[in-house]
C-alpha angles and dihedrals in degrees: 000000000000135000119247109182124230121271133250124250083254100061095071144028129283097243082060093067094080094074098023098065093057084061114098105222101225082062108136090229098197103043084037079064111048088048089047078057094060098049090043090060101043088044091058102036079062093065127085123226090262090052088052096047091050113116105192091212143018109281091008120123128252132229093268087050089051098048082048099050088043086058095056099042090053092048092046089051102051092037082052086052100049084059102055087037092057082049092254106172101185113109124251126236113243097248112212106235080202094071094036085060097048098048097047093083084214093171086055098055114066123247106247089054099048081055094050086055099047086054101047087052096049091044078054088048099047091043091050100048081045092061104047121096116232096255089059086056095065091049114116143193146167119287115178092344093311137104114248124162125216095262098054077059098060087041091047102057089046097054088034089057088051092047093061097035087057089051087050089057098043093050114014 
C-alpha cells in the first residue's frame, strides 16, 4: 500500500485537530486502516444485541448509531476527496452527522449486514486513495466553509474511527 503523508495544520480545518494530534505522523494511514477494519469487526461481532443497543447516557448513540455514523463520515469525506482530487472547485455543505443519525435508522438494520456494509465502504476507501498520485493528494478544496486537501480526508476518517473506537472502550 502506499504511503500518504500526514497533513499540515493548514489542510484542514481547526475543530480536526482533536483527532488528528493523537495521530503519530509516520503512521502508514492506509494499511493503519485496513487493519483498524479488522479490529472494528471483530469488536462488534463480540457484542450482543443488547450490547449493541446500550446507549451509556441519555441522548447518547449506541453501537449500531456509531457504526453507522462511522459509515457516512467515511463516505462524506472520500466523496469530498474525489472532488478536490478531480480538481472540483465548488464548495461542500457542512452535513450534520446528528440527523444522519437520526435518520439511519442503525437498530432496525441487522448487524451482519451494517458490517457488511462497513466493510464494503472502507475496501472502496482503500482502493480510491490507492489509486490517487501524489499530486491529487495536496488538492484542496472547501468543506463546510473550510479549506481541507485530499490527504487531511484519508487521515480524518482514521483518527475519527479511533475516536470513536477509544469512546467505545471507555464507556461501552
Amino acid at each position: 500500500m502506499k504511503s500518504i503523508v500526514k497533513p499540515q495544520f493548514m489542510e484542514y480545518a481547526r475543530y480536526y485537530e482533536q483527532y488528528l494530534d493523537v495521530v503519530p505522523a509516520e503512521l502508514k494511514v492506509l494499511k493503519a486502516l485496513k487493519e483498524q477494519a479488522k479490529n472494528l469487526v471483530s469488536l462488534y461481532k463480540a457484542q450482543s444485541e443488547e450490547q449493541l443497543r446500550f446507549a451509556y447516557a441519555e441522548g447518547k448513540w449506541n453501537m449500531k448509531d456509531i457504526l453507522m455514523h462511522l459509515i457516512d463520515v467515511e463516505r462524506v469525506f472520500v466523496y469530498r476527496a474525489m472532488r478536490f482530487a478531480r480538481k472540483d472547485k465548488s464548495p461542500l455543505p457542512f452535513f450534520d452527522e446528528n440527523d444522519f443519525a437520526k435518520n439511519a435508522q442503525a437498530n432496525n438494520i441487522p448487524l451482519p449486514r451494517l458490517l457488511k456494509e462497513y466493510q464494503s465502504v472502507r475496501a472502496a476507501t482503500l482502493a480510491f486513495f490507492n489509486n490517487l498520485q501524489a499530486k491529487q493528494l495536496k488538492e484542496t478544496g472547501i468543506a463546510g466553509q473550510a479549506s481541507m486537501s485530499v490527504r487531511a480526508c484519508v487521515w480524518i476518517i482514521y483518527a475519527h474511527e479511533l475516536h470513536h473506537l477509544n469512546i467505545i472502550n471507555e464507556r461501552y
